[in-house]
C-alpha positions in Angstrom: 61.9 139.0 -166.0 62.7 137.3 -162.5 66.2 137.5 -162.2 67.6 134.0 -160.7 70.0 133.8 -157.5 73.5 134.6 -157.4 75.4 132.1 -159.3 78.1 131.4 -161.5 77.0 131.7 -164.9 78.0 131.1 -168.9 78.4 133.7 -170.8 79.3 134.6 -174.3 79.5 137.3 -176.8 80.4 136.2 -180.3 79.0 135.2 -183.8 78.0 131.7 -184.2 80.0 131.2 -187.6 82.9 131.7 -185.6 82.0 129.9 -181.9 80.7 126.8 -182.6 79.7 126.4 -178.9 77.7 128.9 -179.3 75.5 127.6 -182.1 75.4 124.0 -179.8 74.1 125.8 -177.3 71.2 127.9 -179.1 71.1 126.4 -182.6 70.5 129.9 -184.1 72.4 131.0 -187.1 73.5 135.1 -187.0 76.2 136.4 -188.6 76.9 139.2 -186.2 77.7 138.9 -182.7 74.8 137.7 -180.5 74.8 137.6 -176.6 74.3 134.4 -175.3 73.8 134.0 -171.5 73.2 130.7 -169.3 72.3 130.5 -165.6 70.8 128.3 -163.2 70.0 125.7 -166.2 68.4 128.4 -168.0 69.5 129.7 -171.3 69.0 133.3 -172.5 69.4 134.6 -175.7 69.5 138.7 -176.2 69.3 139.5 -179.8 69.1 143.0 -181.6 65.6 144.4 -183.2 67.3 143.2 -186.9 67.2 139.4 -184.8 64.7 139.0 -182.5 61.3 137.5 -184.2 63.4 135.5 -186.3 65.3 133.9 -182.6 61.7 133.8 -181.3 61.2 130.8 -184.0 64.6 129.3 -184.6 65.8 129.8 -181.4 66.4 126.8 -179.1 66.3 128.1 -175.7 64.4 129.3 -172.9 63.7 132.8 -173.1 64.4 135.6 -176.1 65.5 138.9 -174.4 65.4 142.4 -176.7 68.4 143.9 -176.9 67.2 147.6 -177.4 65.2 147.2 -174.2 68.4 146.2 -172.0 70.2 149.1 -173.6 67.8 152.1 -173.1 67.8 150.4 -169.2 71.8 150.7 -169.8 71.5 154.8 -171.5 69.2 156.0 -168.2 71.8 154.3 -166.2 74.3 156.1 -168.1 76.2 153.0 -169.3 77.5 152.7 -172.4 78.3 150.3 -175.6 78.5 146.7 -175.1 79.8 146.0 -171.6 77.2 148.5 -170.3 74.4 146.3 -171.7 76.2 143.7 -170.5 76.5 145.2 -166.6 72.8 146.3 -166.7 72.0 142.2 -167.5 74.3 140.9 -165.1 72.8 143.2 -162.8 69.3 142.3 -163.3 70.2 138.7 -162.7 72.5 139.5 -159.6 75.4 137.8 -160.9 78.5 138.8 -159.9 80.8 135.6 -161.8 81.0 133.9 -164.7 82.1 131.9 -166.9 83.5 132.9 -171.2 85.0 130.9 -173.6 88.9 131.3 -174.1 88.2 132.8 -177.4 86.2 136.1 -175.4 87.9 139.2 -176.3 89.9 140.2 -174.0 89.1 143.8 -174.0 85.6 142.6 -172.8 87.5 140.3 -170.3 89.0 142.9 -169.1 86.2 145.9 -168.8 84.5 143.3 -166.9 86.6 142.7 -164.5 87.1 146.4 -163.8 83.5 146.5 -162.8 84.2 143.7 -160.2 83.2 140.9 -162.3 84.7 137.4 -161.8 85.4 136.7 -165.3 87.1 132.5 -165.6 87.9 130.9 -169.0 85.9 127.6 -169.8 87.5 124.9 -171.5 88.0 124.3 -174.9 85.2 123.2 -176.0 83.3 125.6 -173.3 80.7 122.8 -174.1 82.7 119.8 -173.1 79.7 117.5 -173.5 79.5 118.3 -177.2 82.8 116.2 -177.5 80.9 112.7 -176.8 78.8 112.6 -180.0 75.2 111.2 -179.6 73.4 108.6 -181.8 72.0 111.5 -183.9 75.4 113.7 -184.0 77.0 110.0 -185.6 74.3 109.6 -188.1 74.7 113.4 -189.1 78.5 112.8 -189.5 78.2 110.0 -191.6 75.6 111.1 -193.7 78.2 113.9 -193.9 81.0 111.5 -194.9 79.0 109.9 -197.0 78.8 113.1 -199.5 82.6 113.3 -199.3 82.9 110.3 -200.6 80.6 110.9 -203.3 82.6 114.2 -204.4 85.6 111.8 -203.8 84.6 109.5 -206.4 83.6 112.3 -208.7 87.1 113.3 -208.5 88.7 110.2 -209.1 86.3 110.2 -212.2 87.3 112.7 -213.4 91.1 111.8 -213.2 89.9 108.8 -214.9 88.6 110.4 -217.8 91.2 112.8 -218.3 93.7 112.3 -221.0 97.8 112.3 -220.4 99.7 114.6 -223.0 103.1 115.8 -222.6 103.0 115.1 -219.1 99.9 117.4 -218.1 96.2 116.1 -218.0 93.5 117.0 -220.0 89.6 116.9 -219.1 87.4 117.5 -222.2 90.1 118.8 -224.2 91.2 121.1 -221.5 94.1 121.3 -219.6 93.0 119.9 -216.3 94.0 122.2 -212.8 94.2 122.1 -209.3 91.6 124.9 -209.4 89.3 123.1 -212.1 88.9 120.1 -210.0 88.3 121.6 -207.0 85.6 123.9 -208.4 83.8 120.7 -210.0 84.1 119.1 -205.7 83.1 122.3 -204.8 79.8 123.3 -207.1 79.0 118.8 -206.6 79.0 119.7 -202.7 77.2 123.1 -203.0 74.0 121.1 -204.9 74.1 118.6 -202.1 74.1 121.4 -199.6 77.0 121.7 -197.9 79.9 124.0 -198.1 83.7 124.6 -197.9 84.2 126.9 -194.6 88.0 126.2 -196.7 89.0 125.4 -200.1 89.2 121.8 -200.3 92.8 120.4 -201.0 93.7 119.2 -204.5 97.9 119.4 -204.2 100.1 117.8 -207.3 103.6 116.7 -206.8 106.1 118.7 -205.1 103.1 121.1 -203.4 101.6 117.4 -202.1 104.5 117.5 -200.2 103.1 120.6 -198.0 99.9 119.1 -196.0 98.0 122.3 -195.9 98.7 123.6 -199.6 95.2 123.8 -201.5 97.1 123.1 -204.4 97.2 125.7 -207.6 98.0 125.1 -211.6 98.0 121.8 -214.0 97.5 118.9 -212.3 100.5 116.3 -213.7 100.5 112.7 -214.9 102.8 110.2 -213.4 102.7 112.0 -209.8 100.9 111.9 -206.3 97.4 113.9 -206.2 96.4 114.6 -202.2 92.8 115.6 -202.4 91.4 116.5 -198.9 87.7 117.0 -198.9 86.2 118.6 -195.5 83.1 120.6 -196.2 80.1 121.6 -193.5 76.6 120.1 -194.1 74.1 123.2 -194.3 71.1 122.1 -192.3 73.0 120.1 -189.6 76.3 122.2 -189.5 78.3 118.7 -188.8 81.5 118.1 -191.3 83.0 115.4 -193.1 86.3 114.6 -193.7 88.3 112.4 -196.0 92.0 112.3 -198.2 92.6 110.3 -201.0 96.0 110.5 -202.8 96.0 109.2 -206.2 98.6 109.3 -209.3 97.3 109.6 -212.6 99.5 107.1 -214.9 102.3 105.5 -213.9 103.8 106.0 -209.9 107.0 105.6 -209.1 108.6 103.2 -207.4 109.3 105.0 -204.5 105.8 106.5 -204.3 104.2 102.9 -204.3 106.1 102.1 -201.6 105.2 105.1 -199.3 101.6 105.0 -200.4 101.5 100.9 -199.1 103.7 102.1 -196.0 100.4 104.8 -195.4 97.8 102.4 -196.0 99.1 99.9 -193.4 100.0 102.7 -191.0 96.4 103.8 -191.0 94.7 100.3 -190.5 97.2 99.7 -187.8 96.2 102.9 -186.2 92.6 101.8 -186.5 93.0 98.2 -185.2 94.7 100.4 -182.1 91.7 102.9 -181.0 89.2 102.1 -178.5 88.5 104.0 -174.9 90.8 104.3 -172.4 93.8 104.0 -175.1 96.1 107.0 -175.2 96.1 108.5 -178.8 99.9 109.2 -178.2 100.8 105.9 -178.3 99.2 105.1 -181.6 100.9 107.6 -183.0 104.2 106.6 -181.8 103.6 103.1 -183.2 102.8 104.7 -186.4 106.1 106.6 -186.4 108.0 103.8 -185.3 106.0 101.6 -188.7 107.1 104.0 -191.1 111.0 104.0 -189.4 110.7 100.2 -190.3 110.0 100.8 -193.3 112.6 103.3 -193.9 110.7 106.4 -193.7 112.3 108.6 -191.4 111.1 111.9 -190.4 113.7 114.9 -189.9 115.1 117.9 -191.9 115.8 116.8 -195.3 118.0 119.7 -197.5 116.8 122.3 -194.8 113.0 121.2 -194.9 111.4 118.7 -192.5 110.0 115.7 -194.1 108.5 112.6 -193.3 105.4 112.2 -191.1 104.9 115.4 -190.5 101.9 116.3 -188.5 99.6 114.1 -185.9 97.6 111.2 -186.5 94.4 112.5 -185.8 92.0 115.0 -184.9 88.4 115.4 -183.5 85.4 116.2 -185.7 81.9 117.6 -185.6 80.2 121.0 -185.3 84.0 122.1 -186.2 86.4 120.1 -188.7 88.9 120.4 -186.1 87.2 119.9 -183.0 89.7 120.3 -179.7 90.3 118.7 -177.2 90.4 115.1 -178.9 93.3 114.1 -180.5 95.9 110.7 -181.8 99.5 112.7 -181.6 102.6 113.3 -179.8 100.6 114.5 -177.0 99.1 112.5 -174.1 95.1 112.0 -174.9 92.9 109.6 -173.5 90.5 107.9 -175.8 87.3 107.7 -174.7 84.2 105.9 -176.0 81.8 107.7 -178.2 84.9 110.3 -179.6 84.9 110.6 -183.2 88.5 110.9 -184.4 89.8 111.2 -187.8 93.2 108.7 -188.9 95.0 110.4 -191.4 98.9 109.2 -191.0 100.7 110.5 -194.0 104.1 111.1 -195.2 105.8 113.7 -197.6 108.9 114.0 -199.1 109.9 116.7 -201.6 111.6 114.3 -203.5 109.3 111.6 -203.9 105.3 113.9 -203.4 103.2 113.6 -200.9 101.2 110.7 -199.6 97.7 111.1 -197.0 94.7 108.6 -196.2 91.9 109.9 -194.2 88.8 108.2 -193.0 86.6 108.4 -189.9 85.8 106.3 -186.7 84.2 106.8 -183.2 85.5 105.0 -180.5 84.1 102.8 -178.8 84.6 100.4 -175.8 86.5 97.4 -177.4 87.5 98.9 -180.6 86.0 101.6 -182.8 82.9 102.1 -185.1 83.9 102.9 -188.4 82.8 105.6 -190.3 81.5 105.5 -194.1 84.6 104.9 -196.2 85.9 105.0 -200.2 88.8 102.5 -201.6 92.3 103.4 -201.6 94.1 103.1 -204.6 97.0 104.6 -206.1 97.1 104.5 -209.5 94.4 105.9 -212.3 94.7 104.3 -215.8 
């Protein structure tokens, strides 16, 4: 191994189901923690006995290190655990600073720094590149979306089919629940290969009214249903993401008119987006849309209701995916973004109304992503 120059250098320690910069970087999958280090252009991977033939194929980087061999150099040396293989590699490659995501530990921050390491925090992404999504990163997200709306529709299906008695709904004779519904999405998606990293979101009346509620219990007629839908494709690792809200039987008049005051929010919000356009500002216009409309956000019998939460988020190897953003926070748009639009509103005495689709921005507008229709209501 010919160690490289003095030079800042990447590094990270962590498991690639958690750091999703570090499976863009090396596009290996490994539950445990794997070292990952980067320098001069080159990327290094340093995987256990348990990992290594299997990195030597899957791997996509430069070189494959063995881990046991760095840490008998580390024993002779007298160094110890994980920083002391870490030292001994630093050594070798005569690196004296680097660079670790802000998610590092920071006991290993820390034990490095005591050695005399220059340990700075990257940005969020520490890949900031992987933000801008390339022509193959789109078509994997909306081949991704595409599948959500598939489960989407099997939902709404089976909605359809049910059967209103008393008040509750009933699938093949069977009183239909949040958790029933959402394990039909789920074992749909699971034989299309993806899966939920989480639950996916099927929330009846007054628990539609709490955005992030996965919902639990018999599924009611006559009120709003949010189902969120967000799963990770298995081969490609990119997520979709999509809401719906629908009402089985009859909504009320109040509901109608916050689920219309959503649906023109969100297509304003999308007429709005294109690079260099401040995502801040589309939100604020769809704040000040649903004010017009009456539909003021604030605390309401101690709670706070309304529009509750931002406009939209940023979306790809992660369903949240930082630093892209349409909120009350300053974020410039820029062209090749992808950005969810989800506006939605909740009141606990009315339910809870979202609509989520997907777009990537582009220079004079924005490219949008496969989509499902939006209706309310379910005979």
């Amino acid at each position: 191994m010919m160690p490289p120059l003095m030079s800042n250098a990447k590094l990270i320690y962590d498991s690639t189901e958690r750091n999703a910069d570090l499976y863009y970087a090396t596009h290996f999958e490994a539950p445990d923690n794997i070292l990952y280090l980067e320098s001069r252009g080159k990327k290094y991977l340093i995987l256990s006995d348990l990992e290594l033939e299997r990195g030597k194929k899957e791997a996509e980087i430069d070189t494959i290190l063995s881990l046991s061999a760095i840490a008998q150099k580390a024993k002779k040396m007298g160094k110890e655990g994980m920083v002391g293989i870490i030292d001994t590699l630093l050594k070798e490659f005569k690196i004296k600073k680097m660079t670790v995501p802000q998610s590092t530990s920071f006991a290993l921050v820390d034990a490095l720094r005591k050695k005399g390491y220059k340990v700075e925090a990257g940005d969020t992404p520490f890949y900031i590149e992987r933000t801008f999504k390339t022509p193959k990163e789109k078509k994997w997200l909306r081949e991704s979306q595409k599948t959500v709306f598939r489960a989407m529709a099997l939902a709404e299906k089976i909605l359809k089919e049910s059967k209103i008695k008393s008040g509750g709904l009933y699938w093949h004779e069977k009183i239909l629940t949040s958790e029933k519904l959402r394990f039909e999405i789920e074992q749909f998606l699971l034989q299309k290969g993806f899966h939920n990293t989480m639950q996916p979101i099927v929330a009846c009346g007054l628990q539609a009214t709490d955005p992030h509620c996965i919902g639990s219990g018999p599924l009611k007629a006559h009120q709003a249903i949010i189902v969120d839908i967000f799963p990770r494709h298995d081969k490609t690792k990119f997520f979709g993401d999509a809401t719906r809200t629908f009402c089985k039987g009859k909504a009320s008049p109040e509901l109608k008119k916050m689920y219309a005051a959503v649906k023109t929010a969100q297509e304003m919000a999308i007429q709005k987006i294109k690079a260099g356009v401040n995502g801040k500002t589309i939100h604020q216009a769809i704040v000040a849309s649903f004010e017009k409309e009456g539909f003021k956000t604030g605390t309401i019998d101690g709670c706070k209701q309304g529009f509750i939460h931002g406009t939209g988020h940023g979306i790809g190897l992660e369903v949240h995916e930082e630093p892209a953003r349409i909120g009350p926070r300053d974020f410039i748009l820029k062209e090749n973004h992808v950005v969810t639009v989800e506006p939605g509103l909740y009141y606990r005495k009315y339910g809870g109304v979202r609509l989520e689709d997907i777009v990537c921005v582009t220079k004079k507008g924005c490219e949008r992503f496969p989509s499902y229709p939006k209706r309310l209501e379910i005979p």
